[in-house]
PyMOL CGO cylinders between C-alpha atoms (Angstrom):
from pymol import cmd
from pymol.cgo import CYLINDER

trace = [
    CYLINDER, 0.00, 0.00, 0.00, 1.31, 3.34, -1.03, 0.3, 1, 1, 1, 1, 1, 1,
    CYLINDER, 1.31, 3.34, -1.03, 1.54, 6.34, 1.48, 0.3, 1, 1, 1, 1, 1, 1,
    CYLINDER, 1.54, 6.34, 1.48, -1.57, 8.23, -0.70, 0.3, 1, 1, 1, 1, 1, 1,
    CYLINDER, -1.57, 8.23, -0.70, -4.47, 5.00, -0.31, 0.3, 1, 1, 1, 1, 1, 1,
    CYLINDER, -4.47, 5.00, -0.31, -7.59, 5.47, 1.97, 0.3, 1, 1, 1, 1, 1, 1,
    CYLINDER, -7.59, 5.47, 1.97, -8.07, 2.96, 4.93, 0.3, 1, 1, 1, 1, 1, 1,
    CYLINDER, -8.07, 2.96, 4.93, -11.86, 1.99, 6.21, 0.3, 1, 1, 1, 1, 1, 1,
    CYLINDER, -11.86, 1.99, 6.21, -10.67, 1.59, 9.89, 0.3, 1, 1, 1, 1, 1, 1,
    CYLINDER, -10.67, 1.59, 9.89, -13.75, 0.82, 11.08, 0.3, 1, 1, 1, 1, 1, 1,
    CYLINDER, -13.75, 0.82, 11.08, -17.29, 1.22, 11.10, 0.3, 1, 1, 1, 1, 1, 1,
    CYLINDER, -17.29, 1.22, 11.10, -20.32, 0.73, 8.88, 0.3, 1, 1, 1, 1, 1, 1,
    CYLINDER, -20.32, 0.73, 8.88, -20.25, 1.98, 5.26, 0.3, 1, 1, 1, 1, 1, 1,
    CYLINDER, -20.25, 1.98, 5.26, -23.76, 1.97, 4.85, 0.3, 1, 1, 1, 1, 1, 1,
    CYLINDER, -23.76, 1.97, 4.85, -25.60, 5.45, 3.87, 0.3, 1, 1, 1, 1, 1, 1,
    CYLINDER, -25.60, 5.45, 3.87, -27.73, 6.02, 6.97, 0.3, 1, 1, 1, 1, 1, 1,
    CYLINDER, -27.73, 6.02, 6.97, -26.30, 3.49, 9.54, 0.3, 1, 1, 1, 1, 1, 1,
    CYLINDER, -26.30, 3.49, 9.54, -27.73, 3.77, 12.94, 0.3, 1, 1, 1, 1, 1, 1,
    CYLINDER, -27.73, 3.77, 12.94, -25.28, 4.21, 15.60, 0.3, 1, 1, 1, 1, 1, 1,
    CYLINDER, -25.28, 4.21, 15.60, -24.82, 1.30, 18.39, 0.3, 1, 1, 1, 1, 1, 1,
    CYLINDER, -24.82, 1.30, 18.39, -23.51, 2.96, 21.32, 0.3, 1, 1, 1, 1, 1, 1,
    CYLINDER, -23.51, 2.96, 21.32, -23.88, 0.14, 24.04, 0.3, 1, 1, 1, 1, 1, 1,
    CYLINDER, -23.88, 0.14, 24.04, -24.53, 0.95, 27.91, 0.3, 1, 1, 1, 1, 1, 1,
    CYLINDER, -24.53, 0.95, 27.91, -22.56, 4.04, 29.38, 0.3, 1, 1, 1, 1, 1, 1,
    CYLINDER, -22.56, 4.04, 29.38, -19.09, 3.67, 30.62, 0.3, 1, 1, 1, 1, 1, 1,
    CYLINDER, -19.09, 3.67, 30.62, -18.56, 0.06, 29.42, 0.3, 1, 1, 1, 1, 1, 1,
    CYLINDER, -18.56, 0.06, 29.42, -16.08, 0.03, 26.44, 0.3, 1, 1, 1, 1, 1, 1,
    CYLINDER, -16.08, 0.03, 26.44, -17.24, -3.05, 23.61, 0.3, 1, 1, 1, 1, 1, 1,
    CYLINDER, -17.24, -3.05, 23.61, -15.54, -3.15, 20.35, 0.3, 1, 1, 1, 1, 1, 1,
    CYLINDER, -15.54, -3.15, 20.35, -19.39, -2.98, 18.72, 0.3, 1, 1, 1, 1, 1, 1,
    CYLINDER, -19.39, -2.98, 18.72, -20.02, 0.32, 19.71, 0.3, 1, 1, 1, 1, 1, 1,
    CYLINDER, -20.02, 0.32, 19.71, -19.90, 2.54, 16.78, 0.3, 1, 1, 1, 1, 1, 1,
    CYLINDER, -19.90, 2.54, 16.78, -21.19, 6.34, 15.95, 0.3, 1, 1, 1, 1, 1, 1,
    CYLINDER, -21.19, 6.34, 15.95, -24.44, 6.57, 13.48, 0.3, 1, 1, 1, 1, 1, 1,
    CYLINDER, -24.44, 6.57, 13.48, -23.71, 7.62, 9.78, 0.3, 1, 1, 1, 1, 1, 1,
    CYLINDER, -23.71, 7.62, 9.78, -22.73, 11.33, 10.04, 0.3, 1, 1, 1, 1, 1, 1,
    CYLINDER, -22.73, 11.33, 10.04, -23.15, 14.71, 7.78, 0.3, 1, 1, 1, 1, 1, 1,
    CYLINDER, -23.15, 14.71, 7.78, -22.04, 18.54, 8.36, 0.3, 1, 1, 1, 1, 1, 1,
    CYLINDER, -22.04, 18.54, 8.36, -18.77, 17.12, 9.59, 0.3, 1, 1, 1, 1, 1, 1,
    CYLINDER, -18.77, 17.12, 9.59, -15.58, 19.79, 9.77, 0.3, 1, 1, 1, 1, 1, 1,
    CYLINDER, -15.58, 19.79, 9.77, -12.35, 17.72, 8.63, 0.3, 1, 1, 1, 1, 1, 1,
    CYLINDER, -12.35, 17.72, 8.63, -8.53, 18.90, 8.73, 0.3, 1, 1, 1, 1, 1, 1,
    CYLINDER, -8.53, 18.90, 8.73, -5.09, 17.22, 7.59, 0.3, 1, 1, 1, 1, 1, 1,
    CYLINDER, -5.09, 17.22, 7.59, -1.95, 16.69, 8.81, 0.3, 1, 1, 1, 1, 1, 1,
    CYLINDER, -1.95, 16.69, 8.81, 0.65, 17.14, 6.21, 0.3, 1, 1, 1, 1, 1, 1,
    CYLINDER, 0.65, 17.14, 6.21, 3.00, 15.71, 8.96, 0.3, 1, 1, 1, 1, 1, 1,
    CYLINDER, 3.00, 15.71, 8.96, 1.47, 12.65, 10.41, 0.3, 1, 1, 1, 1, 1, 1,
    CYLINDER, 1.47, 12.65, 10.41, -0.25, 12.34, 6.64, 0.3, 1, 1, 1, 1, 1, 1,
    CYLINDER, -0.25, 12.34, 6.64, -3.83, 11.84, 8.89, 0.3, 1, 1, 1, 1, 1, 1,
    CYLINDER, -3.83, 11.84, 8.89, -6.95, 12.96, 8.01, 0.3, 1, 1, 1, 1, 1, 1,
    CYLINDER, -6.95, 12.96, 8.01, -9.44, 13.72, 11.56, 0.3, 1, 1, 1, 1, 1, 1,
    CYLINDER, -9.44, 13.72, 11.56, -12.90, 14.00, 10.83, 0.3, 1, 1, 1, 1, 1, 1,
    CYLINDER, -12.90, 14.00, 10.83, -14.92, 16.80, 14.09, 0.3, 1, 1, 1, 1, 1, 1,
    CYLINDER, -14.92, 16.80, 14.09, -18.33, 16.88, 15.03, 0.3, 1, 1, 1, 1, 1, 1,
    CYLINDER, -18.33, 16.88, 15.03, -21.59, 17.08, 12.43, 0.3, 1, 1, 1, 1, 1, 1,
    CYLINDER, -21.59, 17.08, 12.43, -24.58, 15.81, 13.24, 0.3, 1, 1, 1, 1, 1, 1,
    CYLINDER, -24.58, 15.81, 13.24, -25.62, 12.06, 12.88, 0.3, 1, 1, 1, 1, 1, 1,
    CYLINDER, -25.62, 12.06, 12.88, -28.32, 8.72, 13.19, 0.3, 1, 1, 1, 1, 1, 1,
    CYLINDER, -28.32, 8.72, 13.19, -29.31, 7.63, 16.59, 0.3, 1, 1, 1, 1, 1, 1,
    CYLINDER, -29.31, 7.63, 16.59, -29.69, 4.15, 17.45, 0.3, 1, 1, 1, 1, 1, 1,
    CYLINDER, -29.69, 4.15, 17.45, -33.19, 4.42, 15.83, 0.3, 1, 1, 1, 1, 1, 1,
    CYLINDER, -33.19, 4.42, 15.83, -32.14, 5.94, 13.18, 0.3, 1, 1, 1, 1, 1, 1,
    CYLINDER, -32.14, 5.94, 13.18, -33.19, 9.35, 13.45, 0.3, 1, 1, 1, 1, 1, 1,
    CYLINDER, -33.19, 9.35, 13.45, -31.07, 12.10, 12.87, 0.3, 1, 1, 1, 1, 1, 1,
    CYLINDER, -31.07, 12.10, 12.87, -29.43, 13.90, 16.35, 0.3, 1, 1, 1, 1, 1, 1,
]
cmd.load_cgo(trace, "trace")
């Protein structure tokens, strides 16, 4: 893999996913943010990392937060 190829970390790739967030303050690997939109993004030109802030997103039922 080159130094200029996207990597899915993690999460769901489907448009609209509802978010799973679990019970509070226990961690579990599941646990995953609803599909998001309005998001502010910025780059590292150091690190070569892309961070992705805030916007608003899907709920566990699926309605927008």
């Amino acid at each position: 893999m080159n130094n200029d190829t996207w990597t899915w970390v993690s999460g769901s790739s489907d448009t609209n996913a509802k978010a799973k967030y679990g019970s509070k303050g226990i961690t579990n690997s599941t646990n995953v943010p609803g599909a998001r939109y309005g998001a502010v993004g910025g780059y590292d030109e150091t690190k070569r990392e892309f961070w992705m802030f805030g916007g608003m997103g899907n709920t566990e039922t699926g309605n927008g937060a």
